[in-house]
N, C-alpha and C positions, 0 to 999 in steps of 0.2 A: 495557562493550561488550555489545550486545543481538546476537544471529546471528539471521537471520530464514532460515536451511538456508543449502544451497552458495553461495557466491558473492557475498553479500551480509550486508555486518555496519555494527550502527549504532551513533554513537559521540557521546555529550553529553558535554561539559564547560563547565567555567563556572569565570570569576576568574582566566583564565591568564594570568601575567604573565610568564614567561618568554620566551625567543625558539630555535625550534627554527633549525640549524642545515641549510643546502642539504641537500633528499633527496628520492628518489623513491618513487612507488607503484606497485604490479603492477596497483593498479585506478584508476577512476573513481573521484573524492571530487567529494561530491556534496551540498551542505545550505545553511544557513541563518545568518549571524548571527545569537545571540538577544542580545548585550549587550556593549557597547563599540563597539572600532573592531578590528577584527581586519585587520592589515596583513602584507602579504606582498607577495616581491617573486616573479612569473614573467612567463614569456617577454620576459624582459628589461625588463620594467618595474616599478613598485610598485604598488600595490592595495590598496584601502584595502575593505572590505566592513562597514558599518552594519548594523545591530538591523532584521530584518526584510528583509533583501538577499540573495538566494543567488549560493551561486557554484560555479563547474564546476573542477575540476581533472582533468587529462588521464591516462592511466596514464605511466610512462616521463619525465614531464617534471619537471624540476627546477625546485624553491619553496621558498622557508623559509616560516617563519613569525613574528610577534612582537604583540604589543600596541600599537596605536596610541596609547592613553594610559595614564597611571600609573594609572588604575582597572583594566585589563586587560581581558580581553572571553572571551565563554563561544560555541559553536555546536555546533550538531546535524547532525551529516554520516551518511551511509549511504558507505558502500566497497565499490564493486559492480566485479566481474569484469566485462572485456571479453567475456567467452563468454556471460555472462547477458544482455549488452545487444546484443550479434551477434545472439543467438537468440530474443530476445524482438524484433526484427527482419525475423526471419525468414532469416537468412546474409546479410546483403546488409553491406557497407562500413561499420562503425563511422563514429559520427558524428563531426565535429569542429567543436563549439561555439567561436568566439570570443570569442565575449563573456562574459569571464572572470568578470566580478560585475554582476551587475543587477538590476532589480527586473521581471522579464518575469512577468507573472501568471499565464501556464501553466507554468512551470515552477516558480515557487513551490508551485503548487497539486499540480502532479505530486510534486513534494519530498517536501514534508506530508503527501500522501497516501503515502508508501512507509516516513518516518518514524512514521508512527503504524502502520503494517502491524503484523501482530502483540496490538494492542491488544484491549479489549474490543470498542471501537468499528470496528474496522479487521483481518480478521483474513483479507486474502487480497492477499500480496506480489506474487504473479503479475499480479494486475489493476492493482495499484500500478507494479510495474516495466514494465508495457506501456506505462500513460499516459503515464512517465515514458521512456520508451524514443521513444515518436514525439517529445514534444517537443523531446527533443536532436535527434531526425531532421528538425525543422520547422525547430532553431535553427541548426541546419549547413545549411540551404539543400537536404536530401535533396529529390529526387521523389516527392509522396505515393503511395504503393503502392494498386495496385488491389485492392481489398479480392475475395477469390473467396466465390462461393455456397455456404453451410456449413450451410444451415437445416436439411434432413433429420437431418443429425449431431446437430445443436444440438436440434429433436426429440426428439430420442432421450434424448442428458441428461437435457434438461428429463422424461422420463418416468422416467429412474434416478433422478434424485432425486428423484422425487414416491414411486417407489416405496421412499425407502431415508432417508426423513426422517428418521427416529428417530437410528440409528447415522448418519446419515452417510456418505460418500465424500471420498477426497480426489482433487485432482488427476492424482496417481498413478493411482492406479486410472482416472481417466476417461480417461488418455490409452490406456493400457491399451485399456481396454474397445473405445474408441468413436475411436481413429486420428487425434484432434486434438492438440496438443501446449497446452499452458498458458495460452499469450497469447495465441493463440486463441481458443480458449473465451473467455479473462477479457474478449477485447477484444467478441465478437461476441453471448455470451448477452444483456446486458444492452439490445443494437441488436435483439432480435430480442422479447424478452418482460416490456422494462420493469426490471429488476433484476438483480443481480450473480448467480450460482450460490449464495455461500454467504448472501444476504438470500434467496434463494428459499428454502432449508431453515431458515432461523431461522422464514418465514410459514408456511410447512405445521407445523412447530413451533407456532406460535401459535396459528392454526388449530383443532389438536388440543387445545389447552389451553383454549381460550374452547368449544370443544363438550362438554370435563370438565366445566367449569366451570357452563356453562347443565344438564348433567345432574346437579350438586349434589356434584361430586365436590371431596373436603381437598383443599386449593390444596400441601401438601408432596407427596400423591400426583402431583397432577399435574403437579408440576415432572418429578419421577421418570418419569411414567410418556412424557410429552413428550419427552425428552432434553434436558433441562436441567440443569447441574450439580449447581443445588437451585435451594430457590425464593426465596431473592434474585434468584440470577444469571434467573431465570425472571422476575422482580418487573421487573426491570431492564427491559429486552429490552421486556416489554408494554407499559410506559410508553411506552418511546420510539416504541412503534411504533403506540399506539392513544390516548396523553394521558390514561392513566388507570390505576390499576394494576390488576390481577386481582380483587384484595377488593372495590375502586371496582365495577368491570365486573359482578360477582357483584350486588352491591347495584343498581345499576340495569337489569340484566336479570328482578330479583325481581319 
């Protein structure tokens, strides 16, 4: 079990062949079959969910669980508190999804995006539980919310992290600072300047590192001197984001 902080924990398994017994959750289960037929019976029916199909379970409601064939079946669920999904929200009526298991492609996508949170690739749950927070508010039939004007705020960010590239900032701290709360930010930076908060400090990161680098500066210096773990983690990150890596870039700027 992965915690991605309060409220939210992520759980793989695989080859279950067992059958859990009638029980309930204090949260939202939330994921994915990745293999078999994973069957279970709620709200008074049976349920069958396929390799590649998600599905929603409600906090408070009673389900078992079992293997729909003697090969058994494996899934990746997230366990998220009601108060996380209220509030990433904004307090308004927790959603109530119907559609128990299906292949709806934003919420697959919202899924995947909060199951990889945490990752190399993926390292802001806030922005993941937003997306994931309206789609249940789209798949229960909510009122889409009027989004209000937040650009001065957002501004502002956007210059704390220009000025604070290196070390960083988290969350905390921005709501702190600057009176916005998480999914906010997460939901509006990106509607406002093209990219996530934390892709904005990996580019000023990069940034710093291709101006070393055209100055002839050791590519381990300037993992270090960039705020990069090292210069893998620095190797990594350039690739993905320029199709080449730092030594490559070095030699074609010669």
């Amino acid at each position: 079990m992965l915690s991605l902080g309060d409220g939210v924990q992520i759980v793989e398994t695989g080859d279950l062949r067992h059958a859990f017994a009638p029980h309930r959750h204090d949260e939202y289960v939330i994921g994915i079959t990745t293999q078999g037929v994973q069957s279970f019976r709620y709200r008074r029916e049976d349920r069958a969910a396929l390799p590649g199909q998600a599905f929603v379970i409600h906090p408070d409601e009673l389900h078992d669980g079992r293997p729909g064939t003697e090969s058994g079946y494996g899934y990746r669920a997230a366990y998220i508190s009601p108060e996380l999904i209220g509030e990433a929200l904004g307090g308004v009526s927790l959603p109530f999804v119907r559609q128990v298991v299906g292949s709806d492609r934003g919420l697959f996508a919202a899924i995947s995006g909060l199951l990889e949170a945490g990752s190399e690739t993926e390292r802001e749950p806030a922005a993941a539980l937003a997306r994931l927070a309206d789609v249940l508010a789209r798949m229960s039939g909510m009122p889409p919310r009027r989004a209000p004007e937040h650009r001065t705020a957002l501004l502002r960010i956007r210059d704390h992290l220009a000025d604070c590239w290196r070390d960083g900032i988290s969350m905390a701290e921005i709501e702190a600072e600057h009176g916005l709360d998480r999914f906010t930010v997460a939901r509006h930076f990106r509607r406002y300047f093209g990219v996530s908060p934390h892709r904005f400090l990996t580019l000023r990161r990069l940034d710093r590192a291709r101006h070393m680098i055209r100055n002839g500066a050791e590519l381990a210096d300037v993992a270090a001197a960039a705020g990069f773990a090292d210069q893998s983690h620095m190797t990594r990150l350039f690739k993905k984001a320029f199709g080449v890596t730092p030594g490559q870039w070095r030699t074609l700027m010669s």
